[in-house]
N, C-alpha and C positions, 0 to 999 in steps of 0.2 A: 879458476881451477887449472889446473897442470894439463897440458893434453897431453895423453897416453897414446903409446905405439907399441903394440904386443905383434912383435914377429914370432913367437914363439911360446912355448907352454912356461918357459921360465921366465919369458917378460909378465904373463899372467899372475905368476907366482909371486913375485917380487912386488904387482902390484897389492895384491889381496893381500902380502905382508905388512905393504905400508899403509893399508887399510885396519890392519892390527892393530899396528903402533899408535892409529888416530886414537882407535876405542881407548885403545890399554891408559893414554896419557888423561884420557877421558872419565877413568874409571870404569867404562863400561862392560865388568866381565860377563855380568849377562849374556848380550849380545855378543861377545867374543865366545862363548862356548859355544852358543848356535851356531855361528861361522862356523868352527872350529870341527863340531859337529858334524854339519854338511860335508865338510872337507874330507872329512872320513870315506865316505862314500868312492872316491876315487880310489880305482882299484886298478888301471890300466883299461879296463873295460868300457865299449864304450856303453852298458847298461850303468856303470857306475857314472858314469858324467850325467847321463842324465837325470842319475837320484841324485847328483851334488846338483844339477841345476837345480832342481822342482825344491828340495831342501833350502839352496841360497835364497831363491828367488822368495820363500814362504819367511824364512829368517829377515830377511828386508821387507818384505811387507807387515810382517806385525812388531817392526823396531824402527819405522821412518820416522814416526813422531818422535822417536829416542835420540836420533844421532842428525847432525849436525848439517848443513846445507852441503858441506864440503863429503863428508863422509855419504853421507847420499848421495852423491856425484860419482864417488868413487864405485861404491856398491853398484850403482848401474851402470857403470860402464863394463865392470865384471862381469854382471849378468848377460847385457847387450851385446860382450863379446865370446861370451861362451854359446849365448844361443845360437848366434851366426854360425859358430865354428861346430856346432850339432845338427846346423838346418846344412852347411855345406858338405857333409860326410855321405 
């Protein structure tokens, strides 16, 4: 797997994009609209980040047996870094 380095809310972005791209090339639109979903939630608020975590977090656990060892890798890293960056506010 790639290691990720998110200095910033648009490295986060950029990843969860190329998290798209996995599903998309995957056919997985299911699971892309849940993402896709979640994402909504972000509103600048920081109430909205943590209905996009609880949402991501829920979206990845009832689609791990769907996606791919690498896409699971990707998903919690997102997770793992958005949690930190809600538990450090």
């Amino acid at each position: 797997m790639i290691e990720y380095k998110v200095t910033g809310w648009q490295d986060y972005w950029k990843i969860f994009d190329e998290l798209i791209e996995h599903l998309t090339s995957d056919n997985k639109s299911e699971i892309i609209a849940e993402f896709k979903e979640a994402q909504k939630y972000v509103n600048g608020l920081t109430d909205g980040w943590y209905e996009f975590k609880f949402a991501l977090e829920k979206a990845i656990n009832s689609n791990t047996q769907n996606m791919t060892a690498e896409q699971n890798q990707i998903a919690d890293f997102l997770l793992s870094t958005l949690t930190k960056s809600l538990t450090n506010k």
